[in-house]
C-alpha positions in Angstrom: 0.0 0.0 0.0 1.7 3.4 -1.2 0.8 6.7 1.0 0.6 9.9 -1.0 3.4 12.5 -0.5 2.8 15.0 2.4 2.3 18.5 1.4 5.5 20.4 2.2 5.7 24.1 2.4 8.1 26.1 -0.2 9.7 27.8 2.3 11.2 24.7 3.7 12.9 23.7 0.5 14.6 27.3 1.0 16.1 26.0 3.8 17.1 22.5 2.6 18.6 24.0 -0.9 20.5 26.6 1.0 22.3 24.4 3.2 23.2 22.1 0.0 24.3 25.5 -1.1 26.2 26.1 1.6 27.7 22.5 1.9 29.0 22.7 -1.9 30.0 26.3 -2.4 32.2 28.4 0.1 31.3 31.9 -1.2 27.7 31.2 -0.3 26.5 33.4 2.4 23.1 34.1 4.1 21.3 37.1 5.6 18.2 37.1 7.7 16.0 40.3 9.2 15.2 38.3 12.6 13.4 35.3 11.6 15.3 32.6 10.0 13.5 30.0 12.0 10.2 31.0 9.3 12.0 31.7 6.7 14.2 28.8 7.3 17.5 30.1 6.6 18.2 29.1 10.0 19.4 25.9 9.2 22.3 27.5 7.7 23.2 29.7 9.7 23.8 26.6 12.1 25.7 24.6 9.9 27.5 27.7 8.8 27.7 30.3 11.6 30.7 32.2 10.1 28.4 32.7 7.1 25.3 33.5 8.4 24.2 37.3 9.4 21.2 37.9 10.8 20.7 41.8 10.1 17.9 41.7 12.8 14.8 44.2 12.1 16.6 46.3 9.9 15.6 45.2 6.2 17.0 48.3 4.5 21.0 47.4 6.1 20.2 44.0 5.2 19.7 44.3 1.8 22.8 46.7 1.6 25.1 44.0 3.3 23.9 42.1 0.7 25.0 44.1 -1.8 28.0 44.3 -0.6 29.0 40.9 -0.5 28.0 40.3 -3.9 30.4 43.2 -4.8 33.2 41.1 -2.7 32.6 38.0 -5.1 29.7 36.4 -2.5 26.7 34.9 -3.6 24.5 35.9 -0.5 20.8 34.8 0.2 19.0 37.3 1.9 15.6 36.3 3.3 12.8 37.6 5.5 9.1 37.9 4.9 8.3 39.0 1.4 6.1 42.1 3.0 9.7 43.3 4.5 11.8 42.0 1.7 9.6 44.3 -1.0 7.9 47.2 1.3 10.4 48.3 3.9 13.8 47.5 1.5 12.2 48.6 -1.7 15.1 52.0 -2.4 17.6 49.5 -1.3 16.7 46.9 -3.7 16.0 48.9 -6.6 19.5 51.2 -6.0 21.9 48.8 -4.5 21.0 45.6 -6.0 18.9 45.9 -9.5 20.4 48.7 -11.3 24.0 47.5 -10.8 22.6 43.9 -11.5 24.1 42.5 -8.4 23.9 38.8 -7.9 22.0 39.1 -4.7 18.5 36.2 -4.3 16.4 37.7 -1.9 14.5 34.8 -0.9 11.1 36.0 0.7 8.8 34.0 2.2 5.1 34.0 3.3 3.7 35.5 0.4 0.2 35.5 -0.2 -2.7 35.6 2.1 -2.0 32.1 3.7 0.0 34.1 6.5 -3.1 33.9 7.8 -3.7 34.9 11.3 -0.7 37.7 11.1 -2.8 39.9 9.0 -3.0 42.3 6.4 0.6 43.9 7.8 2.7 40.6 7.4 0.4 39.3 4.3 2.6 40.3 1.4 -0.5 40.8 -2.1 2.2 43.3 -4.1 5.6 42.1 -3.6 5.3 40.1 -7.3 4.3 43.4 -9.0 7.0 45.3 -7.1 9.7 43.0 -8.2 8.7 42.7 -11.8 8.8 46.2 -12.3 12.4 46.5 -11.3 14.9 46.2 -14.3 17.4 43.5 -14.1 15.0 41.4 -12.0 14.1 37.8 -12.3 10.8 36.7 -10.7 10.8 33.3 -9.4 7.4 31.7 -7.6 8.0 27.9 -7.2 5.0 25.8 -7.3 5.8 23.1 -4.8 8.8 22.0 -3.0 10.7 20.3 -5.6 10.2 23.0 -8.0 11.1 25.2 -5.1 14.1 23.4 -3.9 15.7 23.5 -7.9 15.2 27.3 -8.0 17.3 28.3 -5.4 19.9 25.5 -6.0 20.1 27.1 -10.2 20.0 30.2 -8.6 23.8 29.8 -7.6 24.2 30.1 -11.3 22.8 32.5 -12.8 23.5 36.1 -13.5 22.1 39.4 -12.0 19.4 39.4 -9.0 16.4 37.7 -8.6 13.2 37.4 -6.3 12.1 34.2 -5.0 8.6 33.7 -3.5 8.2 31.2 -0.8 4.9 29.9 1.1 4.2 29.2 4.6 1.4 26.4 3.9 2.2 23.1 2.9 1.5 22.1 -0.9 0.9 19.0 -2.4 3.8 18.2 -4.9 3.3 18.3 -8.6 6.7 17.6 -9.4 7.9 13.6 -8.5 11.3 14.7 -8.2 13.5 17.9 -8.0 13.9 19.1 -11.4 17.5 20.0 -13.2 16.0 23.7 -13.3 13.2 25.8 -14.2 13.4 25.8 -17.7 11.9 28.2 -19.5 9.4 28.7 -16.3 6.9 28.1 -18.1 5.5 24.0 -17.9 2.4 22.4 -19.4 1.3 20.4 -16.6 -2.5 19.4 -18.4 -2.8 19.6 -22.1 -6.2 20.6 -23.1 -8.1 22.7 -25.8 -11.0 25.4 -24.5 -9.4 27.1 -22.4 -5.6 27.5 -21.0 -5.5 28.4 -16.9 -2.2 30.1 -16.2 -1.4 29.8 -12.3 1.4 30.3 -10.2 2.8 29.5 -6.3 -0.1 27.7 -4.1 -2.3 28.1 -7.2 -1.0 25.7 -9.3 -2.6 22.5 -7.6 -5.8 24.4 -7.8 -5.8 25.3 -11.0 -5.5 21.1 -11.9 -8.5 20.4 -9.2 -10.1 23.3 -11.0 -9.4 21.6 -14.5 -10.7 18.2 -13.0 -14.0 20.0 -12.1 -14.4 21.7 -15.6 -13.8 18.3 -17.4 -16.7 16.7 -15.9 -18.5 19.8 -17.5 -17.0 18.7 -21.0 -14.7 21.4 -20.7 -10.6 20.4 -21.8 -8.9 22.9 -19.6 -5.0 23.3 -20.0 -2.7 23.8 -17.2 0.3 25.9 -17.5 2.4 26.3 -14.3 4.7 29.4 -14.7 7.5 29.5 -12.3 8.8 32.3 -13.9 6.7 35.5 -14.0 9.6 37.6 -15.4 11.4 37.5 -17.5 7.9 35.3 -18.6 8.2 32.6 -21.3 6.5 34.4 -23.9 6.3 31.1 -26.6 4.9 28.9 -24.2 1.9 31.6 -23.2 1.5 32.6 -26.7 1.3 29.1 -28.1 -1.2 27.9 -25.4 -3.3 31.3 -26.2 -3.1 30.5 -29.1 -4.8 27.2 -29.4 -7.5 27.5 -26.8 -8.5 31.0 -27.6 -9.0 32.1 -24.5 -7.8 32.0 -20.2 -7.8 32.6 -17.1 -5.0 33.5 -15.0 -4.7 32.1 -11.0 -2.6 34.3 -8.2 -2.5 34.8 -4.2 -1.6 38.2 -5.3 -3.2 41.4 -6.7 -5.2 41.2 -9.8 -2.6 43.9 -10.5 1.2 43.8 -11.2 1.6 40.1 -11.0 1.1 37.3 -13.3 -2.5 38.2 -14.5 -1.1 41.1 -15.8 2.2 39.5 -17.4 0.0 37.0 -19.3 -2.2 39.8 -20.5 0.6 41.3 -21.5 1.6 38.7 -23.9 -1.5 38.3 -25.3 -1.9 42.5 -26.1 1.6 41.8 -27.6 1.2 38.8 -29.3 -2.6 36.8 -29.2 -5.2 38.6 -28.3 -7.7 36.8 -26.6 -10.3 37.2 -23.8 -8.7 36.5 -20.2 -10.0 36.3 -17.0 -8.0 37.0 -14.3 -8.2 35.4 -10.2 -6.4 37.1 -7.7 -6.4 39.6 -4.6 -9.2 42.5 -6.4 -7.2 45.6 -5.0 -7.6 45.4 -1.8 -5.4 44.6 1.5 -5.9 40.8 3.5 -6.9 40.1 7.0 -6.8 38.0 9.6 -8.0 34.4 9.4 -7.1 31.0 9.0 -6.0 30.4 5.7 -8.3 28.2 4.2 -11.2 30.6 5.4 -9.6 33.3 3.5 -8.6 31.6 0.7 -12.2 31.2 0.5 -13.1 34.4 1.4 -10.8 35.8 -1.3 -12.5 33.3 -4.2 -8.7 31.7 -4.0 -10.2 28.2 -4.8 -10.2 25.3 -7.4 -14.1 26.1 -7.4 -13.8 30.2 -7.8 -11.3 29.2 -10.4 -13.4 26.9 -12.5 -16.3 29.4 -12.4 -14.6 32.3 -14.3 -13.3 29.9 -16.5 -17.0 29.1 -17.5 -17.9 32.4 -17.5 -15.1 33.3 -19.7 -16.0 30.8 -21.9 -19.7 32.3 -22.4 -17.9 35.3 -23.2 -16.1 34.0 -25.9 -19.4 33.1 -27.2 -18.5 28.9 -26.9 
């Protein structure tokens, strides 16, 4: 008899895939604002003490440090709560680290509304939309954890700053195994032919439950996972546009700034189609348990396969 996997949260493959990090590569250094035990960098900085800094509440100096390690030939990882890591640091990130393309990975977690009882103060709904608006910024929001544990390990690699997006909830895994990278960031996890869901972070098992619930409407829905909301694959969206004529976007972020708008983008650019999109409708979160406000927020599989049939009317199918 074979148990399915666990949920894990994202953040904790930040924490796993650092130390790996850290065991492989000596230049690797980590910075936390006071709370690496939720953010999880804390498991480096106790294999690794004489690389580990934790800044304390002072997000601004710690993104500086950061900077300046990665002008010393470091690779640091700097990591707090993605509210802190975009609102309170914003000048610093924008000055220090993107327009001198710095190879700093801020690595914020608890994203989304699925804080939860912490509020709308500590529930991060723009940070996406902050970081893709900064030049020279990659925009990472992992899935699951395997998808999240091979971001931050092909992070080492790459060039230039980027922003990953962790979770505090667990997810279920979508990905058997850790992948060799993220690709394009851009994967077809269901092939279908009405309509094409775009989804990201937490939102990504939904959008399959959602697609499971629309095919028993006689309703092909196709999945696209992207892990990458910037620099976005643009061939990927525009080919999946392109054959189902029509989609729906999925986020535990603002309608605005984050992947609802980068798909829409593409499709202004390239396909233009009719495209709903799910997310945080302008305004702040609140405090609750997260699956009530996930609810609350229309954040579900159900929410999601309702604008996709409403979309679909639209289109006139």
């Amino acid at each position: 008899m074979t148990t399915e996997p666990k949920p894990r949260a994202t953040r904790e493959a930040y924490g796993d895939a650092l130390l790996k990090l850290g065991a492989e590569h000596e230049n690797v250094v980590a910075l936390d604002a006071d709370l690496a035990g939720s953010t999880k960098s804390g498991k480096f900085g106790a294999a690794f003490p004489e690389r580990f800094f934790n800044i304390g509440v002072a997000e601004a100096n710690m993104m500086n440090m950061a900077a300046g390690l990665a002008i010393s030939g470091k690779v640091p990882y700097a990591s707090t709560f993605a509210v802190f890591a975009t609102g309170r640091a914003f000048d610093q990130v924008r000055q220090s680290i993107a327009q001198p393309r710095l190879p700093v990975r801020i690595c914020a977690s608890h994203g989304g509304i699925t804080v939860g009882e912490d509020g709308c103060s500590h529930q991060s709904v723009e940070d996406i939309g902050l970081m893709r608006m900064l030049p020279n910024m990659r925009v990472v929001v992992p899935a699951d954890y395997n998808q999240a544990f091979a971001a931050v390990m092909e992070s080492y690699r790459l060039a230039g700053p980027m922003y990953i997006r962790t979770g505090r909830p667990g997810v279920p895994p979508l990905y058997g195994r850790v992948p060799s990278g993220l690709g394009s960031g851009a994967d077809v996890l269901k092939q279908g032919s009405d309509i094409s869901i775009f989804a990201c972070g937490i939102m990504a098992a939904k959008a399959l439950a959602a697609a499971a619930e629309l095919k028993k409407r006689g309703i092909s829905a196709e999945v696209v996972n992207v892990s990458i909301i910037k620099p976005i694959d643009v061939d990927t969206v525009a080919e999946s546009l392109s054959k189902t004529g029509c989609a729906v976007t999925a986020e535990e972020h603002s309608i605005i700034g984050g992947l609802g708008d980068a798909v829409s983008e593409v499709a202004v650019e390239h396909v233009p189609v009719g495209i709903g999109r799910l997310g945080i409708k302008d305004v702040f979160g609140k405090s609750g348990h997260p699956d009530q406000l996930l609810e609350e927020f229309h954040l579900t599989a159900g929410h999601l396969a309702e604008l996709a049939g409403l979309v679909l009317q639209s289109k006139g199918c």
